[in-house]
C-alpha positions as a LaTeX table, in Angstrom:
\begin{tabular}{lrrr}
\hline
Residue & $x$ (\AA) & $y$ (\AA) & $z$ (\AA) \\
\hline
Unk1 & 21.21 & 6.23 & 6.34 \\
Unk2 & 17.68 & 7.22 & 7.61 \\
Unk3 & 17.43 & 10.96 & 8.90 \\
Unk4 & 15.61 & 12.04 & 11.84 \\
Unk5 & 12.23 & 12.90 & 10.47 \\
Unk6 & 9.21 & 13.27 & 13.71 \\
Unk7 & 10.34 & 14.32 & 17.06 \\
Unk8 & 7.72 & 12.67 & 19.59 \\
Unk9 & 6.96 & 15.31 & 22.48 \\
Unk10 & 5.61 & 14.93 & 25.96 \\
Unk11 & 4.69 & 18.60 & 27.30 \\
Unk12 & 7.13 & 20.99 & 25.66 \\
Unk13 & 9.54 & 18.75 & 25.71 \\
Unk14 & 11.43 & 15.97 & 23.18 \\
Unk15 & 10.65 & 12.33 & 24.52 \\
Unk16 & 11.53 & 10.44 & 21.95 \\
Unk17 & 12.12 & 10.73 & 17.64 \\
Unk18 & 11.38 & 8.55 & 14.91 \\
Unk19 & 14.11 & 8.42 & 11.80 \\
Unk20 & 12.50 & 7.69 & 8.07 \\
Unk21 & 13.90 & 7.15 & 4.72 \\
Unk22 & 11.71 & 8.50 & 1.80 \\
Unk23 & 11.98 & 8.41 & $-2.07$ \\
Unk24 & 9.59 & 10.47 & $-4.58$ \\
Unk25 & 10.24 & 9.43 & $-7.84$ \\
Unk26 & 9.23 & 10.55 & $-11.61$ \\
Unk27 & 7.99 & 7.96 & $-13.69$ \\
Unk28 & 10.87 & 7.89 & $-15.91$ \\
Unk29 & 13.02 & 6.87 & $-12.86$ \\
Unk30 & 14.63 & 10.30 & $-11.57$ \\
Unk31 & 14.58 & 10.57 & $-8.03$ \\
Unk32 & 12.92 & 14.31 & $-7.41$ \\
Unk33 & 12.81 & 14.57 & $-3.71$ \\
Unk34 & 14.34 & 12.33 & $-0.96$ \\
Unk35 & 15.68 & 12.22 & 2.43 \\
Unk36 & 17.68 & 9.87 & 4.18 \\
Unk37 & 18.59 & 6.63 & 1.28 \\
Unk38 & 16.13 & 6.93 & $-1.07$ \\
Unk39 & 18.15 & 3.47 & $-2.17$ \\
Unk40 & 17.46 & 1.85 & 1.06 \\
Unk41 & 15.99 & $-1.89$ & 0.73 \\
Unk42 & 13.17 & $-3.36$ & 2.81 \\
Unk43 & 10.20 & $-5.26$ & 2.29 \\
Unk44 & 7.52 & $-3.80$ & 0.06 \\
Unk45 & 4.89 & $-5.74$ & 2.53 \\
Unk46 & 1.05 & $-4.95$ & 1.81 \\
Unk47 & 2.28 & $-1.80$ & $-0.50$ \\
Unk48 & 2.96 & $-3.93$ & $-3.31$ \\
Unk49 & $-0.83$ & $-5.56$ & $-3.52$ \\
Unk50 & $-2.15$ & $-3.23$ & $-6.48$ \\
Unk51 & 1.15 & $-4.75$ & $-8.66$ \\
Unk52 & 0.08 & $-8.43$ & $-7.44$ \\
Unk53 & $-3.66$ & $-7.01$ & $-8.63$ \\
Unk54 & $-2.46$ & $-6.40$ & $-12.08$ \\
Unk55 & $-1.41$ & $-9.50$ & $-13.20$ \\
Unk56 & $-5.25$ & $-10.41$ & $-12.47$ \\
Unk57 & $-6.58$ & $-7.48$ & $-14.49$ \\
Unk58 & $-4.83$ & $-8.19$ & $-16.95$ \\
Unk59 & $-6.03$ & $-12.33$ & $-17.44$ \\
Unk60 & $-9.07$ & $-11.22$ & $-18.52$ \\
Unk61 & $-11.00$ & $-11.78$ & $-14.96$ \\
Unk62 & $-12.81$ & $-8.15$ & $-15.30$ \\
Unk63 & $-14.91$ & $-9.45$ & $-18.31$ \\
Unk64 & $-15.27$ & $-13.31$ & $-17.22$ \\
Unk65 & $-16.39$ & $-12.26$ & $-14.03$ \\
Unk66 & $-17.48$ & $-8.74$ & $-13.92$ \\
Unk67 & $-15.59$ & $-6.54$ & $-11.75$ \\
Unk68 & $-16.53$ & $-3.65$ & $-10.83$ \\
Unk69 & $-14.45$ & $-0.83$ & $-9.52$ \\
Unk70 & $-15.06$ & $-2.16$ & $-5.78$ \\
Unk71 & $-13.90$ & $-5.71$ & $-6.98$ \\
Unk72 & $-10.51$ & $-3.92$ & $-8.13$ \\
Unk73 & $-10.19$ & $-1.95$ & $-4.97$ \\
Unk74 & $-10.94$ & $-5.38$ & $-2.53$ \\
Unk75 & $-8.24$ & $-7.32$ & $-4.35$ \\
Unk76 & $-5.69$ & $-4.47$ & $-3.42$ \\
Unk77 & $-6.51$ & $-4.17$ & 0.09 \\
Unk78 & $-5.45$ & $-3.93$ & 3.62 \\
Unk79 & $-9.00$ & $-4.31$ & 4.84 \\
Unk80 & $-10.29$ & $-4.22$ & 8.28 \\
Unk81 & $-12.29$ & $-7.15$ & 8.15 \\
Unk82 & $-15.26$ & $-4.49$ & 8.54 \\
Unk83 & $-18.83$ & $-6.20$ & 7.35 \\
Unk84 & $-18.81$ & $-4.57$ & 4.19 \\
Unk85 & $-15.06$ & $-5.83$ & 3.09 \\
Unk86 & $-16.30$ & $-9.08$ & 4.28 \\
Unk87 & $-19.24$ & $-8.81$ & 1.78 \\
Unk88 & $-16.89$ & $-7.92$ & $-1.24$ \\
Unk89 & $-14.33$ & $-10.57$ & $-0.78$ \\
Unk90 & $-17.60$ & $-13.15$ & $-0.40$ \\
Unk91 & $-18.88$ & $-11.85$ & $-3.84$ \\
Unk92 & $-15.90$ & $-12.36$ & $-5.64$ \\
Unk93 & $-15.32$ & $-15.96$ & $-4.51$ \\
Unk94 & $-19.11$ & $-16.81$ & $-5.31$ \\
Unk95 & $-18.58$ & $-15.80$ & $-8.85$ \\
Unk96 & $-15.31$ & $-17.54$ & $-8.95$ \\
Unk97 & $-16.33$ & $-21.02$ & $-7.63$ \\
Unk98 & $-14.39$ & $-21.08$ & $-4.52$ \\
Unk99 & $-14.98$ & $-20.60$ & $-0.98$ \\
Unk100 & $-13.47$ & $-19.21$ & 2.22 \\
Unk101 & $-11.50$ & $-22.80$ & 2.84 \\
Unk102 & $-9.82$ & $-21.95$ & $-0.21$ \\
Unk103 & $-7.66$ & $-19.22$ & 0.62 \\
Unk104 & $-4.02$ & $-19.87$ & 2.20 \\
Unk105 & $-3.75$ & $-16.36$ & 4.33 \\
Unk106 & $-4.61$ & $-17.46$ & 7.40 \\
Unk107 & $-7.36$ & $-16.54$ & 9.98 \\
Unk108 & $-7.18$ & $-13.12$ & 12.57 \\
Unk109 & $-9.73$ & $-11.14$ & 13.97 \\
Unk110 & $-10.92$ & $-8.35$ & 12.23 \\
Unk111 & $-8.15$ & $-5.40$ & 12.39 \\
Unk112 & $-11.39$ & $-3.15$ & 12.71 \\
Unk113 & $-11.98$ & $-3.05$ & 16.68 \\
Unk114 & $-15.33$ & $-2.21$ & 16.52 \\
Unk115 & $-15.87$ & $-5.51$ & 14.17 \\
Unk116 & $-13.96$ & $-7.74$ & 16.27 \\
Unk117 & $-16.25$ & $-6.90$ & 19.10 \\
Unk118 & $-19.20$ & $-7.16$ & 17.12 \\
Unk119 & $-18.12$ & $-11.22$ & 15.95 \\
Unk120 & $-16.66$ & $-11.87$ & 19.97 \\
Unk121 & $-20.05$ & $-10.64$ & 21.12 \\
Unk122 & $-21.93$ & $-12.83$ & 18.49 \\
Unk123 & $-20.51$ & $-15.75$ & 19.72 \\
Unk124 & $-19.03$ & $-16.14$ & 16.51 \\
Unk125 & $-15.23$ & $-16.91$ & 15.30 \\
Unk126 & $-13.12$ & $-15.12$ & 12.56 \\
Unk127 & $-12.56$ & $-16.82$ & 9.52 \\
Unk128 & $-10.21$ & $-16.17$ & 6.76 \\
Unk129 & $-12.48$ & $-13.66$ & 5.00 \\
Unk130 & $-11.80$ & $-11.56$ & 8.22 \\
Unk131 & $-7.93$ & $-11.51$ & 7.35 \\
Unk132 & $-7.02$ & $-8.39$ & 6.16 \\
Unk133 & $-5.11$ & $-9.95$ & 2.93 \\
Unk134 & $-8.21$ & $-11.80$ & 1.89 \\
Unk135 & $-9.39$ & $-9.40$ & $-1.06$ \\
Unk136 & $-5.37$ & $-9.95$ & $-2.61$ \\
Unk137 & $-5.98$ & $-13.73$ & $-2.51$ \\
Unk138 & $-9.35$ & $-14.05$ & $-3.73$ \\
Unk139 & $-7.41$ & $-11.96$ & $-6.44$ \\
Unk140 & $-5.16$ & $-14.60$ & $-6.99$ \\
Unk141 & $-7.73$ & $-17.78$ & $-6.43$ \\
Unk142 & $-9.34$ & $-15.65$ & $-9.69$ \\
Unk143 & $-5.83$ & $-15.54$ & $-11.83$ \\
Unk144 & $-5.57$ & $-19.20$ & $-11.13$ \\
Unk145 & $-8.87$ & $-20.21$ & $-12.40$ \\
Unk146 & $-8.27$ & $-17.51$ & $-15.52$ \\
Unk147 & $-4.72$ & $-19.49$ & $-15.91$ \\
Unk148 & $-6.56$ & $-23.10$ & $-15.46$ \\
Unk149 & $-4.30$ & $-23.31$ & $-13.02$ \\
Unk150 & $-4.19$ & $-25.26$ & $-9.42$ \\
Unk151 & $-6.12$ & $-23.38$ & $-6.85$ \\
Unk152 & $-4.42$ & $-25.57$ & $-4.29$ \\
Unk153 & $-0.56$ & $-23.80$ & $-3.42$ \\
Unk154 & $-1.43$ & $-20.96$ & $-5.22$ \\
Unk155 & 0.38 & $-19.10$ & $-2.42$ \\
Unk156 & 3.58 & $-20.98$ & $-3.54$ \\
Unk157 & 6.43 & $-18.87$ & $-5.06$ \\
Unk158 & 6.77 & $-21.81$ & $-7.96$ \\
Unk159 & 2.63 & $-21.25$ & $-8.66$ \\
Unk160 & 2.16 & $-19.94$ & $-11.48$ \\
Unk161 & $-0.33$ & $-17.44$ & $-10.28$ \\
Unk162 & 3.08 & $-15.84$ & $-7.93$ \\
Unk163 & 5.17 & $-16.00$ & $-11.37$ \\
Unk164 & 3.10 & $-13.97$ & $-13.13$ \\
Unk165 & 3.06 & $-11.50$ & $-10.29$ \\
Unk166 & 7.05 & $-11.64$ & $-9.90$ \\
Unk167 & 7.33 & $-10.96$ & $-13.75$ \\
Unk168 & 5.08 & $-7.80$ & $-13.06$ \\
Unk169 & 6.90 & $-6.79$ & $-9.98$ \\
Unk170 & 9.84 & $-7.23$ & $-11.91$ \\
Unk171 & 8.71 & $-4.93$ & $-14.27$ \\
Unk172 & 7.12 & $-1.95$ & $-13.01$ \\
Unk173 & 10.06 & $-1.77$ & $-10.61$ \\
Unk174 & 12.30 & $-2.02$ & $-13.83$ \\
Unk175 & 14.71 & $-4.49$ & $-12.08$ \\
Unk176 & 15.46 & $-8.01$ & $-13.61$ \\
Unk177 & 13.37 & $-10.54$ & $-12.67$ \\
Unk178 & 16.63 & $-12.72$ & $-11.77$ \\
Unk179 & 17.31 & $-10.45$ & $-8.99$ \\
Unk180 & 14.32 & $-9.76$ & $-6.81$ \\
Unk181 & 14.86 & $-10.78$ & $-3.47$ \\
Unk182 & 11.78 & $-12.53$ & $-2.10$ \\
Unk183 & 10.75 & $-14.10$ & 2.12 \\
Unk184 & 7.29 & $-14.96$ & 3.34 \\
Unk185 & 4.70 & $-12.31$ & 4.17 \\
Unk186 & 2.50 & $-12.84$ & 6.61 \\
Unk187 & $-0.51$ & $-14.09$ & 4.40 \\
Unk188 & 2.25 & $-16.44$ & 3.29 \\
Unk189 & 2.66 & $-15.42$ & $-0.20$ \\
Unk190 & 6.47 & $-13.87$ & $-1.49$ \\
Unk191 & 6.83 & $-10.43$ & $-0.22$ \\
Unk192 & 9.64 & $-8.56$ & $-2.01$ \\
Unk193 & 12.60 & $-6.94$ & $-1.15$ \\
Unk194 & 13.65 & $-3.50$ & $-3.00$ \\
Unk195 & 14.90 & $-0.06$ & $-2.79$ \\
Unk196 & 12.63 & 2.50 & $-1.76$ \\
Unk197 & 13.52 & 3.97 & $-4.97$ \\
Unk198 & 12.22 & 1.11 & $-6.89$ \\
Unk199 & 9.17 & 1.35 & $-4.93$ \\
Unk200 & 8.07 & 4.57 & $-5.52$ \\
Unk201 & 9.12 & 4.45 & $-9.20$ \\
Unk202 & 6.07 & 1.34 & $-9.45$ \\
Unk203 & 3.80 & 4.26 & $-8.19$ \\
Unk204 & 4.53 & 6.84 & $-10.19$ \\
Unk205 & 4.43 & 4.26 & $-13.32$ \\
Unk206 & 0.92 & 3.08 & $-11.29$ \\
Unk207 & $-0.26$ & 6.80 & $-11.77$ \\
Unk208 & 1.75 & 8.19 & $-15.48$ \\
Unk209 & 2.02 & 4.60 & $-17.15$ \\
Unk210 & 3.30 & 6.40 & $-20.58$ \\
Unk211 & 6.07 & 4.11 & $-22.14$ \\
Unk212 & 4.76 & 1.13 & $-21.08$ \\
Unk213 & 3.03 & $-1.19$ & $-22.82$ \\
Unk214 & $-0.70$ & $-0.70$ & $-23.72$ \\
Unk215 & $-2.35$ & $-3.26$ & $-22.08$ \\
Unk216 & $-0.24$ & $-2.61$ & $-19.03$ \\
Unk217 & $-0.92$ & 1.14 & $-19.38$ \\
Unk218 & $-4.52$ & 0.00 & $-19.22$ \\
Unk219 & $-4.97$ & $-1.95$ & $-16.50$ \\
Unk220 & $-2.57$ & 0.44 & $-14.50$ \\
Unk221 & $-5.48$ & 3.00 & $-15.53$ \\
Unk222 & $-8.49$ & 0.27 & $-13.89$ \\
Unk223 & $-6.42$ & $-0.29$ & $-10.75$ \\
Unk224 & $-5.49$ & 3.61 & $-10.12$ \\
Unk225 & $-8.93$ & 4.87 & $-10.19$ \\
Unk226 & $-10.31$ & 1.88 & $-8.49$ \\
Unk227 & $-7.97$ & 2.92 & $-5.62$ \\
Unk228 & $-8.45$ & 6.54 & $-6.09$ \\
Unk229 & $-12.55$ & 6.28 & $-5.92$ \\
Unk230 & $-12.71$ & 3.71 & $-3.35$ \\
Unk231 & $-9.81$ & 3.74 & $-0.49$ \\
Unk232 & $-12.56$ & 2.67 & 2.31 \\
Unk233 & $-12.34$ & $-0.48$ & 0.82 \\
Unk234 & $-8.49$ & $-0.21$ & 0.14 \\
Unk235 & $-8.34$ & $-0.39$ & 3.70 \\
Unk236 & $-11.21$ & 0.89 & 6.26 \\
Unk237 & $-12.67$ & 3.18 & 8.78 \\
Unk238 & $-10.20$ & 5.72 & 10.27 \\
Unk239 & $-7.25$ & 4.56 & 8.61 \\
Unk240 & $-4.98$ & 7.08 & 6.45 \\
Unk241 & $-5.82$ & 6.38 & 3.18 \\
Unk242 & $-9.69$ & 7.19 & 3.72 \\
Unk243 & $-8.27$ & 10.52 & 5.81 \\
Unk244 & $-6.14$ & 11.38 & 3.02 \\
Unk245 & $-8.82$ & 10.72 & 0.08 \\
Unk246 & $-11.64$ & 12.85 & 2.40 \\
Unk247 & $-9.11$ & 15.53 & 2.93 \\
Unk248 & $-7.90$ & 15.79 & $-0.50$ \\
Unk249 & $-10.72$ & 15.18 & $-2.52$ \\
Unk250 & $-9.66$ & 11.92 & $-3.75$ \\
Unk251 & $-6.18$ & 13.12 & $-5.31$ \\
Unk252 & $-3.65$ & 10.40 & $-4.83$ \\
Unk253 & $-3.52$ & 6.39 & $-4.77$ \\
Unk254 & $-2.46$ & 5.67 & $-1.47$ \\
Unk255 & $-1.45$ & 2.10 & 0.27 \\
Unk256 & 0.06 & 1.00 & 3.20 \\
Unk257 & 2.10 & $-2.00$ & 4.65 \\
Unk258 & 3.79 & $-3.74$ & 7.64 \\
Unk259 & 6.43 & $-2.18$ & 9.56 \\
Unk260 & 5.68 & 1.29 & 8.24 \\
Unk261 & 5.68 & 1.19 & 4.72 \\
Unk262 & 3.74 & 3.83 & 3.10 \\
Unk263 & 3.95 & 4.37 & $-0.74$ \\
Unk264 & 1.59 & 6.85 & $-2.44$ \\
Unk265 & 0.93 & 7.66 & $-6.65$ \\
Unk266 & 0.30 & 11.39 & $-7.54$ \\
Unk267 & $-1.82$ & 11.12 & $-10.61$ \\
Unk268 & $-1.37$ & 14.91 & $-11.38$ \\
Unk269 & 2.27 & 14.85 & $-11.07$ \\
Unk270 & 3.22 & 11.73 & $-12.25$ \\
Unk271 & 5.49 & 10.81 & $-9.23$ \\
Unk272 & 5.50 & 8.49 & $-6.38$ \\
Unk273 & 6.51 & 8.02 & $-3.26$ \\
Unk274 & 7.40 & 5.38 & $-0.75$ \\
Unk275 & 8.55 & 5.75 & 2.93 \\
Unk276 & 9.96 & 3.93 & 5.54 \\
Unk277 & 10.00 & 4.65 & 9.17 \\
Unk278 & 13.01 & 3.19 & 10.73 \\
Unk279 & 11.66 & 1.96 & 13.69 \\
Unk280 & 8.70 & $-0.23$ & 11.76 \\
Unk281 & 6.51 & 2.01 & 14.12 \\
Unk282 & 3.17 & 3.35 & 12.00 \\
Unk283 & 2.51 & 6.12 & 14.51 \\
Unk284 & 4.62 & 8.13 & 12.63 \\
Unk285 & 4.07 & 7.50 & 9.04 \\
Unk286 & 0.93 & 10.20 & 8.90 \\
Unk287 & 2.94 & 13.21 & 9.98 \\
Unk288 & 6.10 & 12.64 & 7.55 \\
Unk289 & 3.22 & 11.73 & 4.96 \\
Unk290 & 1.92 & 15.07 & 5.83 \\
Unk291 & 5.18 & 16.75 & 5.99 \\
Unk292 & 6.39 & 15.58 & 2.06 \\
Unk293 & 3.24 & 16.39 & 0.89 \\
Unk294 & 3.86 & 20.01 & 2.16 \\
Unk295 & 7.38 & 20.33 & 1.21 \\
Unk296 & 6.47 & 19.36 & $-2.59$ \\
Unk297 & 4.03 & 21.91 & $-2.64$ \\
Unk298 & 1.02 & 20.20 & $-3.79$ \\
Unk299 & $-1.45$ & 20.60 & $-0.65$ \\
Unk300 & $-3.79$ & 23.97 & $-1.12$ \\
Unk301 & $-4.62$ & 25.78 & 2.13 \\
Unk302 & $-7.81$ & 23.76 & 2.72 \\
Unk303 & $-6.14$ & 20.78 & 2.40 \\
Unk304 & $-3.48$ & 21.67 & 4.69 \\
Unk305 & $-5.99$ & 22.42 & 7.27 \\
Unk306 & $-8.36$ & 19.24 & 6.60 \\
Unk307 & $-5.26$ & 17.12 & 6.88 \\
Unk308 & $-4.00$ & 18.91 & 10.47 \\
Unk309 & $-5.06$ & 16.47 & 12.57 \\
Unk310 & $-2.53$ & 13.81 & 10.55 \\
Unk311 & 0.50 & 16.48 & 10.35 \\
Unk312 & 0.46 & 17.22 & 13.65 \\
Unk313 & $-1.65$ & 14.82 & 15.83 \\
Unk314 & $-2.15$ & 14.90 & 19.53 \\
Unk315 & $-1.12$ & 12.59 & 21.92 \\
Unk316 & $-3.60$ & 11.69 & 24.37 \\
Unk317 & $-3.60$ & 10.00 & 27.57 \\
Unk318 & $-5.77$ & 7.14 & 28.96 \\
Unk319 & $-8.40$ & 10.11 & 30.52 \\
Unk320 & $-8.00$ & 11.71 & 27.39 \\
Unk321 & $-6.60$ & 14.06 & 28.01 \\
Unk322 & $-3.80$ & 16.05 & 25.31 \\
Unk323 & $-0.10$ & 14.96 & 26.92 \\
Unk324 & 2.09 & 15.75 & 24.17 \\
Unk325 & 2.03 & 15.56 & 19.92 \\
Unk326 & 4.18 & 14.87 & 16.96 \\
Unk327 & 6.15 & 16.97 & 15.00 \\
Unk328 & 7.80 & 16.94 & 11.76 \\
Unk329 & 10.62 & 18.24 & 11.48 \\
Unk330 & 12.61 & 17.12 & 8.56 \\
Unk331 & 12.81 & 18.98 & 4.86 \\
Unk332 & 13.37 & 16.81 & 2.10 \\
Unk333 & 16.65 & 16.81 & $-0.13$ \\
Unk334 & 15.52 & 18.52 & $-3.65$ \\
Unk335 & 16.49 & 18.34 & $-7.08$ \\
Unk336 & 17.29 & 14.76 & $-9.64$ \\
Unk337 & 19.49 & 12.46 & $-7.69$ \\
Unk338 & 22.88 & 12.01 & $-9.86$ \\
Unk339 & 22.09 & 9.32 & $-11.51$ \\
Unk340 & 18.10 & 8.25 & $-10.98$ \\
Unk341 & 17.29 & 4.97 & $-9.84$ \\
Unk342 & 20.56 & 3.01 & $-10.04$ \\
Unk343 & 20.12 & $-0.97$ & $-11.24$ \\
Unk344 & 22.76 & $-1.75$ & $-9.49$ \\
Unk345 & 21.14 & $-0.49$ & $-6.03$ \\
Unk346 & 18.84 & $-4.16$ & $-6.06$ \\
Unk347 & 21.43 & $-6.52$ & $-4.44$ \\
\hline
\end{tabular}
């Protein structure tokens, strides 16, 4: 069961505490580091977008239409609906021959305050290209034309554009395709349902894709560095995977997702790693984020101090004023889980 991992504190004292579960896993499937059940099952939410990218790598759309590395990194984001994420999903559906009526995820103002202010005070409304799954469906509006397929339901589990992307789930999380447990995300498309384990394992095969096969190995290669180079458009201004990249000199391949998901590739390593904050509360994610990478070592001094204000942020009140922080307080479980990454755990 999930361990106590941030202790939330008002003055000197404990006001509340947030419990995670966390898996770090080598790309051959041995679980290196956990805490809590690194076998724990939830929803892989936005986190899984750069495996529902590959499939569209892979049918050929980089050559037909000419991606670039900022194509790649759109189609696996969480974007703000800032004006330049806008202006990449646009792009993409120009050169495809479809338009913003076309895609099934649904309309929201832009996650980006400062955007959604900017369109209320234009007088203008959001449109689908402001939802922050927009870049993942243009993605998949491209595999269908590449597969001649329908664009019309190509949100639909039985589309072929989703079946290609369960057969690729179901492989880079090495659990048969007969068993992944699947609901509705909130952009409508499947979401899937897996151990953290499982997870993390996709990352570190994302990052060290030796074993697999080549063309897989290759467009894990085009999706990695597109995340790596360009995690503004991965997911926006202020959010942790720009904070990360700036304070780490773009090191890891980093992606989050609803109810505080947060997996993350070390290319240098090859491991990943996927958490889960019990709670579904993201407030917390950045300090146990901070707190692995520490406890595996792989932070240098400068690092440790760019990436402070994550490990240890401040809580402020409404006049600004510094109330309380959060704290980290867990150390993770070392060593190769008996047994690795258990098939048996996807049930």
């Amino acid at each position: 069961m999930a361990e106590r991992a941030v202790d939330i504190i008002r003055g000197t004292m404990v006001e509340s505490g947030a419990f995670a579960d966390i898996a770090v896993v080598d790309s051959l499937g041995h679980i290196r580091y956990w805490l809590g059940d690194p076998e724990r099952s939830t929803f892989w939410r936005s986190s899984a977008k750069p495996f529902q990218a590959l499939p569209v790598i892979l049918s050929g759309a980089m050559d037909r239409y000419q991606f670039s590395g900022e194509d790649v990194a759109i189609i696996c984001a969480s974007h703000g609906g800032e004006p330049r994420h806008v202006r990449q999903v646009v792009s993409l559906l120009e050169r495809i021959g479809a338009t913003p009526e076309d895609l099934a995820c649904g309309v929201h103002l832009p996650s980006h305050q400062p955007s959604a202010r900017l369109l209320q005070e234009s007088g203008e409304s959001p449109t689908a290209l402001h939802n922050n799954c927009s870049g993942k469906h243009t993605g998949m509006l491209t595999m269908a034309r590449m597969l001649k397929a329908p664009l019309a339901g190509y949100e639909k589990p039985n589309h072929p554009v989703q079946q290609r992307i369960r057969r690729m789930i179901a492989l880079m999380t090495d659990v048969n395709e007969s068993d992944l447990l699947t609901a509705t995300d909130g952009c409508s498309v499947p979401t899937f349902y897996l151990p953290l384990a499982r997870m993390a394992l996709a990352y570190a095969r994302l990052v060290d894709p030796r074993g697999l096969p080549e063309e897989i190995q290759a467009g894990a290669a085009v999706i990695a560095e597109a995340m790596r180079i360009h995690p503004y458009l991965v997911s926006g201004e202020g959010r942790l995977e720009v904070t990360l990249a700036e304070a780490t000199q773009n090191r890891f391949i980093a992606k989050g997702g609803a109810e505080a998901v947060f997996c993350v590739g070390i290319p240098e390593k090859g491991l990943g790693i996927a958490i889960k904050m019990d709670d579904g509360s993201a407030r917390t994610i950045a300090p146990t984020l901070g707190r692995v990478l520490e406890e595996m070592g792989i932070l240098s001094s400068g690092e440790r101090m760019a990436l402070e204000p994550l490990i240890s942020p401040v809580i402020l009140n409404h006049r600004r004023l510094e109330v309380g922080r959060l704290k980290a307080i867990f150390h993770l479980h070392k060593g190769r889980l008996e047994g690795g990454v258990q098939p048996s755990s996807v049930s």
